[in-house]
N, CA, C and O of each residue as an XYZ file, in Angstrom:
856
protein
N      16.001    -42.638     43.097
C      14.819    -42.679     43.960
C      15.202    -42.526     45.436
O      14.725    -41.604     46.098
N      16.037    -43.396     45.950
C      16.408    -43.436     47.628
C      17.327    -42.099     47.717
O      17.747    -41.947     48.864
N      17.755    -41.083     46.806
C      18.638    -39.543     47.201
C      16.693    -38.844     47.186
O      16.240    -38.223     48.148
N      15.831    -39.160     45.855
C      14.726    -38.155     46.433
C      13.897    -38.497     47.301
O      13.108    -37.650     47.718
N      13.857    -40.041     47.874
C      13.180    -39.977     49.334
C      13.636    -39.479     50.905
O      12.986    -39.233     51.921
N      15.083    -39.458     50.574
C      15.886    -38.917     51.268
C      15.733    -37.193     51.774
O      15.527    -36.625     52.846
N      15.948    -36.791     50.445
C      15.782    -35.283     50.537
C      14.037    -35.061     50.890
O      13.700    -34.443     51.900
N      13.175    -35.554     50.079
C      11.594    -35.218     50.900
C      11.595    -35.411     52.169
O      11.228    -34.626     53.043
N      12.011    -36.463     52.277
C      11.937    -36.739     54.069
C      12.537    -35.943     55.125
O      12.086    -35.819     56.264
N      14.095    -35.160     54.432
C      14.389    -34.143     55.646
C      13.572    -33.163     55.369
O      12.947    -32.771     56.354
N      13.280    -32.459     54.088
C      12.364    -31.707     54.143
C      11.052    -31.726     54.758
O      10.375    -30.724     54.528
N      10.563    -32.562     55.434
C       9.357    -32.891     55.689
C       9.832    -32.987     57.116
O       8.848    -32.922     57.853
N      11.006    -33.124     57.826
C      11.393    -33.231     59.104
C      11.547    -31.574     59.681
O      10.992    -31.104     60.674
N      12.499    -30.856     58.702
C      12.851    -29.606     58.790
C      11.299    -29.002     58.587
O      11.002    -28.263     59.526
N      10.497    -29.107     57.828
C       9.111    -28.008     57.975
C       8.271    -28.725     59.328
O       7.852    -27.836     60.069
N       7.979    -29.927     59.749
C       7.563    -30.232     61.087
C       8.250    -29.136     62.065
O       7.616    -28.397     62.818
N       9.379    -29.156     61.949
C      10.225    -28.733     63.285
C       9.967    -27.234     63.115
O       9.539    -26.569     64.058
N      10.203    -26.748     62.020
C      10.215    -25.014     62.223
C       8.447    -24.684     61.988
O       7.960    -23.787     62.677
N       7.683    -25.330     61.150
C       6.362    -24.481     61.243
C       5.472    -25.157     61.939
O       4.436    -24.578     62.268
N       5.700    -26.591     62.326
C       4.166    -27.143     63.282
C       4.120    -28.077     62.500
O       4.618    -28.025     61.375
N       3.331    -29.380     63.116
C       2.734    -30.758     62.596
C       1.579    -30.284     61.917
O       0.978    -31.158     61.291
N       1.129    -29.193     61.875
C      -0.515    -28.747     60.925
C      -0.102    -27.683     59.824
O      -0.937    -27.121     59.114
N       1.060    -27.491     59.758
C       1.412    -26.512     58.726
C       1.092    -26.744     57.333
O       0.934    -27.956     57.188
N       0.890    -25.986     56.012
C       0.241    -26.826     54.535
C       1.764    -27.271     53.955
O       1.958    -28.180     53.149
N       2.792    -26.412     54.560
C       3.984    -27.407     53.875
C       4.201    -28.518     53.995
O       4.594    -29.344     53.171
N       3.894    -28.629     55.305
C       3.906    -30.317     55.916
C       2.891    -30.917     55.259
O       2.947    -32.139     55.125
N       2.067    -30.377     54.866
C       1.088    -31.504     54.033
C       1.465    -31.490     52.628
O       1.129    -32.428     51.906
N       2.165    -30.462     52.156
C       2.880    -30.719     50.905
C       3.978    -31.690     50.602
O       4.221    -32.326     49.577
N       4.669    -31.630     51.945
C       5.525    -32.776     51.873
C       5.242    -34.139     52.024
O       5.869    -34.929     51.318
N       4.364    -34.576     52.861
C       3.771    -35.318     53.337
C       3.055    -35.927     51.808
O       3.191    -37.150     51.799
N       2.581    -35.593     50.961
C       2.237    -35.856     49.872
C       3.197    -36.235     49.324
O       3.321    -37.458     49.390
N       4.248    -35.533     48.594
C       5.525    -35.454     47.971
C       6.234    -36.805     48.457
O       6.925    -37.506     47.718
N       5.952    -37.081     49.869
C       6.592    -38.175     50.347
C       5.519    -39.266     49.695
O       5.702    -39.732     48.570
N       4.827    -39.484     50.199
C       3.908    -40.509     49.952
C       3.937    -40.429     48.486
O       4.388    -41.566     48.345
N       3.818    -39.993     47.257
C       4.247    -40.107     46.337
C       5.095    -41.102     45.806
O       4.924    -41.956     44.936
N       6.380    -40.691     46.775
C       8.129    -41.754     45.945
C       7.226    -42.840     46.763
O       6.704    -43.479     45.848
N       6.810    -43.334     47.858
C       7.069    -44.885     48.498
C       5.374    -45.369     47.560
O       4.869    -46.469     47.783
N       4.767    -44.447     46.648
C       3.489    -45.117     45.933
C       4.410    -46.103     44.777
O       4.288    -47.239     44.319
N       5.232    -45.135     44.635
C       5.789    -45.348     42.854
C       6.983    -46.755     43.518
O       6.917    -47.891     43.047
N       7.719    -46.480     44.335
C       7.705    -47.953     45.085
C       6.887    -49.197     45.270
O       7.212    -50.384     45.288
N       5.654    -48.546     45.411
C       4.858    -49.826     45.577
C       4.321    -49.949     47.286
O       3.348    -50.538     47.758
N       5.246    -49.246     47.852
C       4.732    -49.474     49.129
C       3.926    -48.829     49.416
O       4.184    -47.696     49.823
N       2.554    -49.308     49.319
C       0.753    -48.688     49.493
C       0.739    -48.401     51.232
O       0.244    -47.419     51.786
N       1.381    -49.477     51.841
C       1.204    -49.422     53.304
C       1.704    -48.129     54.224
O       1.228    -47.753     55.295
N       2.914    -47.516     53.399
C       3.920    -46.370     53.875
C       3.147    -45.541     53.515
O       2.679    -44.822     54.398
N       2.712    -45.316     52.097
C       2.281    -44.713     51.340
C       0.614    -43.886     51.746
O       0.436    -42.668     51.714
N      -0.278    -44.767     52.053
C      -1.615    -44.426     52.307
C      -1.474    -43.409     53.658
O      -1.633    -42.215     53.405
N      -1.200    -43.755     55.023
C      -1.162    -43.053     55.867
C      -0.726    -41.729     55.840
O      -1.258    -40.832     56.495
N       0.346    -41.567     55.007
C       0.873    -40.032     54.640
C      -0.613    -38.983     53.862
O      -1.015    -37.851     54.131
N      -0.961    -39.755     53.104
C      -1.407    -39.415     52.123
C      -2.722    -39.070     53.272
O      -2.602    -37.883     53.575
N      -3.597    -39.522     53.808
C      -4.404    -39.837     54.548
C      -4.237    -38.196     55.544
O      -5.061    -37.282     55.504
N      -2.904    -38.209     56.402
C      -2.358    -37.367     57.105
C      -1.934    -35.805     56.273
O      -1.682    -34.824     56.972
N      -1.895    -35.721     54.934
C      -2.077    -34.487     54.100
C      -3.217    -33.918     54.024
O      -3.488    -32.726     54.170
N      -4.193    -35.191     53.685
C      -5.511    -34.444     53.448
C      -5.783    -33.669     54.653
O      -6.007    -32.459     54.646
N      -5.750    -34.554     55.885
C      -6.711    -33.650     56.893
C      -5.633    -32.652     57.509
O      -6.173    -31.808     58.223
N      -4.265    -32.531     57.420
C      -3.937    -30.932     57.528
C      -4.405    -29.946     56.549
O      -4.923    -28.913     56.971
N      -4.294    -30.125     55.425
C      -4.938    -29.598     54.143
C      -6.169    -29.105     54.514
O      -6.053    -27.911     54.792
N      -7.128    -29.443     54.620
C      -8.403    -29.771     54.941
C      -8.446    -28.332     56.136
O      -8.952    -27.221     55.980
N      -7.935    -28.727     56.947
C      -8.345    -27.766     58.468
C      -7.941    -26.720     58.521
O      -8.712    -25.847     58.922
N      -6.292    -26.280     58.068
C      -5.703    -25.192     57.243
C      -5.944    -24.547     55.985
O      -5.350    -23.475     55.871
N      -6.661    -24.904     54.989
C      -6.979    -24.053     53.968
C      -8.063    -24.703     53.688
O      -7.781    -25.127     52.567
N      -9.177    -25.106     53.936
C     -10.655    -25.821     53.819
C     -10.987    -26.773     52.871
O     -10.263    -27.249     51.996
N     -12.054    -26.987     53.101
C     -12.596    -27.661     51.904
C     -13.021    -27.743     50.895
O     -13.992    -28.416     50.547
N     -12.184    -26.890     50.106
C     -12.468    -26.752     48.857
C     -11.586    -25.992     48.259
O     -11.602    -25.189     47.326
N     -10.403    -26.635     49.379
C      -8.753    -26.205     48.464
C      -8.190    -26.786     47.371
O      -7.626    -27.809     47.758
N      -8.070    -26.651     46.273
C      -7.239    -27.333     45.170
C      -6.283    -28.481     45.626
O      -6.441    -29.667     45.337
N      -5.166    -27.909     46.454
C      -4.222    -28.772     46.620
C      -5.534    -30.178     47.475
O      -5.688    -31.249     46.887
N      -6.158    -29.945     48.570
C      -6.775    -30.901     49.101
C      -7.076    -31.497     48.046
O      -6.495    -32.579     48.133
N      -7.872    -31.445     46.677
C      -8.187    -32.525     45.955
C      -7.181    -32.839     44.938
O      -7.578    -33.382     43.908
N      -5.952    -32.579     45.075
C      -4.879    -32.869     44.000
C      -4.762    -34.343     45.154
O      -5.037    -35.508     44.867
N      -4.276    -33.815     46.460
C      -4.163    -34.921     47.177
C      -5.164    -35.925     47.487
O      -4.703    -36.953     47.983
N      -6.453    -35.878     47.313
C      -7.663    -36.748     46.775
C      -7.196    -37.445     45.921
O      -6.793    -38.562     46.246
N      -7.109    -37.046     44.684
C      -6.693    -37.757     43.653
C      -5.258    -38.993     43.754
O      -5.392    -40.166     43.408
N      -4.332    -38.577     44.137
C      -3.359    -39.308     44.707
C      -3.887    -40.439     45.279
O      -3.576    -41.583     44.950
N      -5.003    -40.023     46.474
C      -4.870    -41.448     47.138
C      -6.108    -41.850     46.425
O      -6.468    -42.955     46.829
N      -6.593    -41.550     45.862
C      -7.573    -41.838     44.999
C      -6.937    -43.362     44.107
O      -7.423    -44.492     44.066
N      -5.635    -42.786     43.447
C      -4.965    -43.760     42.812
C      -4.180    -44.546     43.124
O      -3.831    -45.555     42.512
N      -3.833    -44.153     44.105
C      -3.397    -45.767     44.976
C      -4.529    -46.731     45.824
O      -4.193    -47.845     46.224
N      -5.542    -46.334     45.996
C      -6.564    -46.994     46.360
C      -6.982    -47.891     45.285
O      -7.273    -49.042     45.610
N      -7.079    -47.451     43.706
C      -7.399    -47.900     43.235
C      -6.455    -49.380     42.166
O      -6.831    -50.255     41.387
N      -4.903    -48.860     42.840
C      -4.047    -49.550     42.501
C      -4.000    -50.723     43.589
O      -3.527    -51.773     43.156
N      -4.327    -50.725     44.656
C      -4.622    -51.627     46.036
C      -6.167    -52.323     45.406
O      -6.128    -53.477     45.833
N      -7.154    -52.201     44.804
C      -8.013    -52.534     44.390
C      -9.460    -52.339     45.311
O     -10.473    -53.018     45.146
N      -9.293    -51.228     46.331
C     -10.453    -50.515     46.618
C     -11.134    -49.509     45.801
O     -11.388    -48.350     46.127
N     -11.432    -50.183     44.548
C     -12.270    -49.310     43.553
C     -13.834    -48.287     44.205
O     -14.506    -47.343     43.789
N     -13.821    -49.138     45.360
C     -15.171    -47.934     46.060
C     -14.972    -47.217     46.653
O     -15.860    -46.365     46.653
N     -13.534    -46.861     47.786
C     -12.635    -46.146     47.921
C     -12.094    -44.814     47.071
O     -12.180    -43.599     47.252
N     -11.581    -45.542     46.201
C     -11.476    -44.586     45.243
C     -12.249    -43.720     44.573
O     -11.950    -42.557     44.299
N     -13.239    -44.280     44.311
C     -14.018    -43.813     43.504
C     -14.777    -42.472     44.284
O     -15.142    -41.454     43.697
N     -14.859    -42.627     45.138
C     -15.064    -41.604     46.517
C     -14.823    -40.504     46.451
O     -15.532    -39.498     46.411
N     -12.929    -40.800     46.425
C     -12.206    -39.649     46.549
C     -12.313    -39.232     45.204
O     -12.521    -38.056     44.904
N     -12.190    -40.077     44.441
C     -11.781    -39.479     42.887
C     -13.428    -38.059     42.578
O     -13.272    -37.040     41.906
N     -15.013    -38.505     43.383
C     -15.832    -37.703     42.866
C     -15.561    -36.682     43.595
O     -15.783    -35.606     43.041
N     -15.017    -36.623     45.017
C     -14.804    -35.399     45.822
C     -13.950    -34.403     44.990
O     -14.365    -33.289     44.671
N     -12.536    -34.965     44.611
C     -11.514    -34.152     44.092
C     -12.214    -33.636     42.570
O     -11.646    -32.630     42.144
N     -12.807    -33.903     42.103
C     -13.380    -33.684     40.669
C     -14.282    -32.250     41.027
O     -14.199    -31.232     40.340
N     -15.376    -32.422     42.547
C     -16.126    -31.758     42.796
C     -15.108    -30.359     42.996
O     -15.310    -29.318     42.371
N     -13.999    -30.540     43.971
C     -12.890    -29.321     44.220
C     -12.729    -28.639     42.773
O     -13.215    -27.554     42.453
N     -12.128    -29.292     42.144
C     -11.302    -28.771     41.177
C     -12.409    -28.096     40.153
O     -12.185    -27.135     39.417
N     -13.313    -28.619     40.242
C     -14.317    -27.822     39.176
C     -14.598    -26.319     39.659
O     -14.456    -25.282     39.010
N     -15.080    -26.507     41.110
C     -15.477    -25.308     42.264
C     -14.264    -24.028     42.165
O     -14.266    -22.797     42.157
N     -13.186    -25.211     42.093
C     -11.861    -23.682     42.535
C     -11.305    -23.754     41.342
O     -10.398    -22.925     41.409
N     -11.275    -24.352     40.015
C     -10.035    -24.161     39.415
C     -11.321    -23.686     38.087
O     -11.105    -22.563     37.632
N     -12.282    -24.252     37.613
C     -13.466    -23.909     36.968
C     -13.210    -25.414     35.666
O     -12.159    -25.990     35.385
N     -14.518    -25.636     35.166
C     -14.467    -26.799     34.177
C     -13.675    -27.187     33.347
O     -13.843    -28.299     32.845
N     -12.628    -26.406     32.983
C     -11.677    -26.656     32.150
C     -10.387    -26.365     32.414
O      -9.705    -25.622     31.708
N      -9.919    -27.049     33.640
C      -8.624    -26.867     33.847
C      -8.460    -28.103     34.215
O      -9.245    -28.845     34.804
N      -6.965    -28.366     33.687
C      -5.955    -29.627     33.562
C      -6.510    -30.722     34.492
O      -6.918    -31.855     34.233
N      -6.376    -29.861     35.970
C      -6.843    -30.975     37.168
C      -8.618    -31.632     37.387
O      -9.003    -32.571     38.083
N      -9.503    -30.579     36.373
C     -10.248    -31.798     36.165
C     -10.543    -32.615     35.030
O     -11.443    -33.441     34.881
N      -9.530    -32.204     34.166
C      -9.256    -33.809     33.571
C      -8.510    -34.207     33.769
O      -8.064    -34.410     32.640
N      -7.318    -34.867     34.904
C      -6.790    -35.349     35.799
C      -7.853    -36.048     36.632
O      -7.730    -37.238     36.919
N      -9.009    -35.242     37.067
C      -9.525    -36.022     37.764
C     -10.625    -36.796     36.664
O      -9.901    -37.751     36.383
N     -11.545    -36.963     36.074
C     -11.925    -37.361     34.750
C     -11.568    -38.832     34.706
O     -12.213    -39.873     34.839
N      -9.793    -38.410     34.373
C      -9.725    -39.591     33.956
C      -8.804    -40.336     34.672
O      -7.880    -40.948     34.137
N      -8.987    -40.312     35.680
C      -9.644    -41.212     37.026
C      -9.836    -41.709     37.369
O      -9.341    -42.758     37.779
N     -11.287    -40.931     37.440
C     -12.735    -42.130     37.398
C     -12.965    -42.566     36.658
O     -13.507    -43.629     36.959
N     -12.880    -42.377     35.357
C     -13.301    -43.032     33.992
C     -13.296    -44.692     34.466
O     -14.207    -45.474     34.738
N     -12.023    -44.798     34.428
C     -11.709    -46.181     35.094
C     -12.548    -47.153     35.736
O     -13.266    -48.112     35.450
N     -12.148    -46.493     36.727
C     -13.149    -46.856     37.898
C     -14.095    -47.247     37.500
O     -14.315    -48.440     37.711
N     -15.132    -46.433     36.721
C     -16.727    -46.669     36.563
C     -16.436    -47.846     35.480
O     -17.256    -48.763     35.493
N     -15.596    -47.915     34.743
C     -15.402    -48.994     33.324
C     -15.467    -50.344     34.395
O     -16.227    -51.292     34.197
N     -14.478    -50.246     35.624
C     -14.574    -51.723     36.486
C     -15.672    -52.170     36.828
O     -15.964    -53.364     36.907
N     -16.552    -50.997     37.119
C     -18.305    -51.770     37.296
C     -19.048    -51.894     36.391
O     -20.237    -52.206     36.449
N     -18.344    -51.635     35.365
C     -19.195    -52.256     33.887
C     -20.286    -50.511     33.741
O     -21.461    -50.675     33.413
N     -19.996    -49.618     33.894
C     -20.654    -48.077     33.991
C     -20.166    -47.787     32.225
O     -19.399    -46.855     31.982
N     -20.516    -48.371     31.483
C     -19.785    -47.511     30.128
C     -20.570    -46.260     30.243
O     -19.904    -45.312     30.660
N     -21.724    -46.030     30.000
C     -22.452    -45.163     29.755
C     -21.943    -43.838     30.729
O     -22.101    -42.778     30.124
N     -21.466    -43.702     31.868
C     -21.039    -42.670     32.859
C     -19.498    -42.341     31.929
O     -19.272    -41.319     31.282
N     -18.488    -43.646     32.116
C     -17.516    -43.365     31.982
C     -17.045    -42.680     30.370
O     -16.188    -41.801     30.276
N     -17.600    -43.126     29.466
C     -17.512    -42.510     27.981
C     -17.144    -40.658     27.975
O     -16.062    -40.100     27.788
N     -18.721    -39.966     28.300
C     -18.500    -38.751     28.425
C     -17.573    -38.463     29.189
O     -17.148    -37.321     29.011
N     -16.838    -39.322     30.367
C     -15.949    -38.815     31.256
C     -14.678    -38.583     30.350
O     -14.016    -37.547     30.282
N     -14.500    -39.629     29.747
C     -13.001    -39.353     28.883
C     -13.316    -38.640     27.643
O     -12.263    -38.166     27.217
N     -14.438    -38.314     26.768
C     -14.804    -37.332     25.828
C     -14.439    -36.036     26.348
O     -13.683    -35.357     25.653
N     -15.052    -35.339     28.016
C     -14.689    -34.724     28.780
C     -12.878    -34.118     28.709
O     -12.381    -33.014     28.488
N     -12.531    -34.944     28.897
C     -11.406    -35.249     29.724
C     -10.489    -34.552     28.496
O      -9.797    -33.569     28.761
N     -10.518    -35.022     27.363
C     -10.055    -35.271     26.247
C      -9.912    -33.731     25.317
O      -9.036    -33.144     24.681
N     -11.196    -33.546     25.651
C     -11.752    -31.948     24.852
C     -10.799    -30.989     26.188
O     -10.982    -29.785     26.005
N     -10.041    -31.218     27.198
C      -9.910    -30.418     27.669
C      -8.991    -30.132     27.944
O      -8.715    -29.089     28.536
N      -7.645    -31.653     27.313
C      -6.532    -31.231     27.387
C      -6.271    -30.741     26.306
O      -5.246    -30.067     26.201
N      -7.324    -30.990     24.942
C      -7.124    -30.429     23.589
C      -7.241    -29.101     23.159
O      -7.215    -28.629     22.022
N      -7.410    -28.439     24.551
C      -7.729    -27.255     24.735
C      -6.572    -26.467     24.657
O      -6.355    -25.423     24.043
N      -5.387    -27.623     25.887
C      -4.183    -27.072     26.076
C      -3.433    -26.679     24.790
O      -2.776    -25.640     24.851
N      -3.444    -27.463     23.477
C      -2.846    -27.315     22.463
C      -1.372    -28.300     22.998
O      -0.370    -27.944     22.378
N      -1.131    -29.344     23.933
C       0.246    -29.707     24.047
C       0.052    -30.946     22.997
O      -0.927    -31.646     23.258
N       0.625    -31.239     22.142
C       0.561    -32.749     21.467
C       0.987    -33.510     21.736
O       0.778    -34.654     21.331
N       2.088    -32.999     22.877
C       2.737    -34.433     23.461
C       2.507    -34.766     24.822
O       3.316    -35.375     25.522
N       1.302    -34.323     25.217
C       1.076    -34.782     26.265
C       0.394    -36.441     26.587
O      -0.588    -36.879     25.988
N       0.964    -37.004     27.379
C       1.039    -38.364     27.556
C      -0.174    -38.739     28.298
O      -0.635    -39.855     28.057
N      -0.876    -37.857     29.319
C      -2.175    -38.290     29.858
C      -3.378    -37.452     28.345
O      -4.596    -37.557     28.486
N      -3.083    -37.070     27.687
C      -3.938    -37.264     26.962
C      -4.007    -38.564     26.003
O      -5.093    -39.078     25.739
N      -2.751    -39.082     25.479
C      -2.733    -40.175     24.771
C      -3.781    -41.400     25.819
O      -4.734    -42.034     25.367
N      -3.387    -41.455     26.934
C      -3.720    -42.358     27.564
C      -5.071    -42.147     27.493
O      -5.648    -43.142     27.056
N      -5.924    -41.070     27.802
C      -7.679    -40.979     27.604
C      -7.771    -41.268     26.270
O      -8.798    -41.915     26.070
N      -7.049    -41.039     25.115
C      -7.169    -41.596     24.108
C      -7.478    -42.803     23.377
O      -8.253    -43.061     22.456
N      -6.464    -43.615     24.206
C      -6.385    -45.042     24.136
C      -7.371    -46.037     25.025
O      -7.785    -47.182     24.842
N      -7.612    -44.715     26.433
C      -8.694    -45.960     27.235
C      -9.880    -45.407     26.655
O     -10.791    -46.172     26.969
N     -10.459    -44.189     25.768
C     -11.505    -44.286     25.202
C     -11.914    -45.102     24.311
O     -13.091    -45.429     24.155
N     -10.418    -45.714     23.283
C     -10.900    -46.079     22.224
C     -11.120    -48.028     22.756
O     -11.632    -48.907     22.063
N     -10.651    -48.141     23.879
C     -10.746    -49.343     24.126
C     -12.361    -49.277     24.814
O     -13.324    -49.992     24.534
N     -12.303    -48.586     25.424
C     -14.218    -48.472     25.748
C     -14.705    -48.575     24.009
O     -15.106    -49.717     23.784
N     -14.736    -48.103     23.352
C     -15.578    -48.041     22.178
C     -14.918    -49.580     21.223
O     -15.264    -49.830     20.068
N     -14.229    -50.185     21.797
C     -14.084    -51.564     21.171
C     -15.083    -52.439     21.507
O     -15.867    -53.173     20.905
N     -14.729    -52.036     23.091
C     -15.354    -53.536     23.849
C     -17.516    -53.246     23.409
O     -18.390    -54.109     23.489
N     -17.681    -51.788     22.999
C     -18.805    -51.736     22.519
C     -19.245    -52.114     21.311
O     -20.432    -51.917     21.052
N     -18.351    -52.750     20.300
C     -18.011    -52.883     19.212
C     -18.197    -51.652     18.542
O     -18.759    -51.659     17.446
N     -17.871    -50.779     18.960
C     -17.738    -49.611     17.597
C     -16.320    -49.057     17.327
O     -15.718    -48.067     17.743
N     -15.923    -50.334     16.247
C     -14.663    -49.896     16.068
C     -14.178    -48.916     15.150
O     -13.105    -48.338     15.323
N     -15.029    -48.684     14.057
C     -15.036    -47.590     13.333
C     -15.044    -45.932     14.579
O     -14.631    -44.882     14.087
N     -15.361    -45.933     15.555
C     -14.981    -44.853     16.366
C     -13.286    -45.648     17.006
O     -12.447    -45.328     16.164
N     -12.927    -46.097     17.596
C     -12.386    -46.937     18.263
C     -10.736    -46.652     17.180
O      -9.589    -46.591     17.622
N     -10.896    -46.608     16.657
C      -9.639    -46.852     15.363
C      -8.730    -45.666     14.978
O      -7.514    -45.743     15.158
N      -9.253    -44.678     14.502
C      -8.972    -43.243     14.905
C      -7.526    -42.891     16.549
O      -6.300    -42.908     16.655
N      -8.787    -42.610     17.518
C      -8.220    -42.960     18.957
C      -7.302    -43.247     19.152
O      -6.441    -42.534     19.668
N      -7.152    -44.564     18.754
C      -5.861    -45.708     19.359
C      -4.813    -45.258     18.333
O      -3.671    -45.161     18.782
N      -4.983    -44.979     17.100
C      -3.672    -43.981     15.865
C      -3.247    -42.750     16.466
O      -2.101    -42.547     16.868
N      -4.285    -41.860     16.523
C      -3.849    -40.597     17.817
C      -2.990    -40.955     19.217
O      -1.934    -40.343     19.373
N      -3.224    -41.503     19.796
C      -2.751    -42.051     21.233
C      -1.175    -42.372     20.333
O      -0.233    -41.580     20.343
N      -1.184    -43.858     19.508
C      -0.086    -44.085     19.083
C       1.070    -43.281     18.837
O       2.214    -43.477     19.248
N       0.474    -41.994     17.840
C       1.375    -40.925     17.308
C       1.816    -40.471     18.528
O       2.964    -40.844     18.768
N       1.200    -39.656     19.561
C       1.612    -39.099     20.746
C       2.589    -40.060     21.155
O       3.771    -39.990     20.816
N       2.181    -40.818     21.770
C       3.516    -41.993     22.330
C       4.915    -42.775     21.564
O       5.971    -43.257     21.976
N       4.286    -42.600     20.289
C       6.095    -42.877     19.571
C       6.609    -41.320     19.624
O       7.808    -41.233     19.890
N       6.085    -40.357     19.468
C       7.099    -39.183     19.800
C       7.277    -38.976     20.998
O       8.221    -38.190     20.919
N       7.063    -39.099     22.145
C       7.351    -38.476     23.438
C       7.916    -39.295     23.960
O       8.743    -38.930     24.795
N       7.700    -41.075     23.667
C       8.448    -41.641     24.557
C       8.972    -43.010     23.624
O       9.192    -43.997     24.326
N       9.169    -43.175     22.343
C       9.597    -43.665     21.285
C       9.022    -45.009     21.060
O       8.297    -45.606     21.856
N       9.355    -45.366     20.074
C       8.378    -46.467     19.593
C       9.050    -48.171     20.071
O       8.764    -49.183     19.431
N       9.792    -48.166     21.075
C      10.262    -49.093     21.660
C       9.829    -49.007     23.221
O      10.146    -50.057     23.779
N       9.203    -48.083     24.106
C       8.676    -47.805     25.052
C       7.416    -48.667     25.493
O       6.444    -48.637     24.739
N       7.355    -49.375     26.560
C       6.254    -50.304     27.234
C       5.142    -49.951     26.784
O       4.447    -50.789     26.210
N       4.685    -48.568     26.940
C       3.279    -48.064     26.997
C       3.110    -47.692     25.026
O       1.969    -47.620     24.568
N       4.097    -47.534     24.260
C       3.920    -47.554     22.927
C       3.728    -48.512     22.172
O       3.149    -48.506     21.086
N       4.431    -49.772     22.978
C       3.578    -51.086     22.356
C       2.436    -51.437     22.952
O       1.511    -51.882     22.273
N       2.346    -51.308     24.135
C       0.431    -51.825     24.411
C      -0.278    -50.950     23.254
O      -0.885    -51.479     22.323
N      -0.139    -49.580     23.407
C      -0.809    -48.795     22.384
C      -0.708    -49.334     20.868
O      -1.774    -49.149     20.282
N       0.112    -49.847     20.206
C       0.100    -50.555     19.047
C      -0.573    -51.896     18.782
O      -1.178    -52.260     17.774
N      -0.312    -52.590     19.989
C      -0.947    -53.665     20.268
C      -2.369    -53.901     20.493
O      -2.989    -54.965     20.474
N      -2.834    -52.517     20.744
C      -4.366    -52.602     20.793
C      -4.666    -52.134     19.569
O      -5.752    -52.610     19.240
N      -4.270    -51.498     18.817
C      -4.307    -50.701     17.434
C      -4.145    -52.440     16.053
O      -4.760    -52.749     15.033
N      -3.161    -52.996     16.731
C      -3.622    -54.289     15.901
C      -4.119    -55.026     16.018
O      -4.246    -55.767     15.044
N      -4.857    -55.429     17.446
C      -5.988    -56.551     17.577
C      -6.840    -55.842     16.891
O      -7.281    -56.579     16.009
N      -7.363    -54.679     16.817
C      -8.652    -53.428     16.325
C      -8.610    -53.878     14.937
O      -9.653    -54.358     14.493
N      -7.664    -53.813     14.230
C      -7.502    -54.170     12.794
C      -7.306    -55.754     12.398
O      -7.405    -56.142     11.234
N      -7.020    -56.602     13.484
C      -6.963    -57.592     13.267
C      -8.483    -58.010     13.350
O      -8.728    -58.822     12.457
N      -9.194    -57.824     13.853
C     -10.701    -57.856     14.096
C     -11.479    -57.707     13.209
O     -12.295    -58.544     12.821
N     -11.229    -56.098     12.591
C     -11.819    -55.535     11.848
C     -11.796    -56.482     10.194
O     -12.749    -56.905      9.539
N     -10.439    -56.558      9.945
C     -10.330    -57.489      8.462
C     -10.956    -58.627      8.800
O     -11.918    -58.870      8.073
N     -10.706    -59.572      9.826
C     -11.899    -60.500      9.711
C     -13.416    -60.533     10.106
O     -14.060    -61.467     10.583
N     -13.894    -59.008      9.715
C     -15.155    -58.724      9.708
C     -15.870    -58.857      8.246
O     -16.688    -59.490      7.578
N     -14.812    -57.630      8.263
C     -14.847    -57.818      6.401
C     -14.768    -58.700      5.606
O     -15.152    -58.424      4.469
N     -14.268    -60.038      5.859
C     -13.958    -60.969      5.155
C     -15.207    -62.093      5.080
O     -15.488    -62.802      4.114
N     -15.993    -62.032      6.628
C     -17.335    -62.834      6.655
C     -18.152    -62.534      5.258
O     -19.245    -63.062      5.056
């Protein structure tokens, strides 16, 4: 981590110096940077960069540049990792609005952005918004044909946990087996995120048999 914050950062010194403080590399980097110090944790380093991409982004290639709402999304998710869910939620509808406009309804980055917000709206108790968002989301990486893609497992798994907490676990059950399969192959069945995924897959069934049993 500290050799690739290292190297973003001269890079981000070296494109200041040769193309200008408003250049889109500099806001590429400037992202790229703010990135490593998110995954750090440091929101405080982190936001201002991110903040300082958009609006070179923004003034240099407009509003309704792709990259501008890739970088939406970013701070979208650290906002929402800081727990300004209204914040976020902001950016997350702006960048959704981009990516539909320039990239068209079915590309990667808006279900990237999708699922998102999904979230988000689940924190204000929004099932009804957020559902189609990850149905959305879902149909569109299934489009891609990748099976091992890991943000699809994840809409997988936060759909099927929306359709728990609705009690429909007969939808709900499915989901969380799909998600599972994806995540013991891509990142093995001893991996953090492969046991939450199992772990929700057996409260579901742990539930379920003592339904059946009333």
């Amino acid at each position: 981590m500290a050799i690739a914050y290292g190297g973003t950062y001269r890079s981000l010194e070296i494109d200041e110096k040769e193309l200008g403080p408003d250049n889109p590399n500099v806001a590429a980097s400037l992202d790229n940077l703010a990135g490593l110090l998110q995954v750090k944790g440091d929101y405080t380093g982190a936001e201002p960069l991110y903040r300082r991409s958009i609006t070179i982004t923004e003034k240099a290639l407009g509003p309704d540049n792709p990259n501008l709402g890739k970088t939406l999304n970013n701070l979208a998710t650290l906002l929402k990792e800081k727990g300004d869910y209204v914040g976020a939620e902001s950016l997350c509808r702006r960048a959704l609005s981009i990516a539909e406009k320039a990239l068209g309804p079915n590309h990667p980055e808006v279900a990237r952005s999708l699922n998102i917000l999904a979230p988000l709206l689940i924190h204000k108790g929004d099932y009804v918004e957020a559902e189609p968002l990850y149905r959305r989301s879902i149909a569109i990486m299934e489009e891609a044909q990748d099976p091992h893609n890991l943000d699809l497992a994840t809409a997988l798994n936060n759909l099927a946990f929306l359709l728990k907490v609705k009690g429909d676990y007969v939808g709900a059950e499915p989901l969380f087996r799909r998600a599972l399969v994806i995540d013991e192959e891509a990142l093995g069945r001893d991996h953090p995120t492969t046991k939450k995924v199992r772990a929700n897959l057996d409260v579901l069934i742990e539930v379920e048999n003592k339904k059946e049993k009333r």
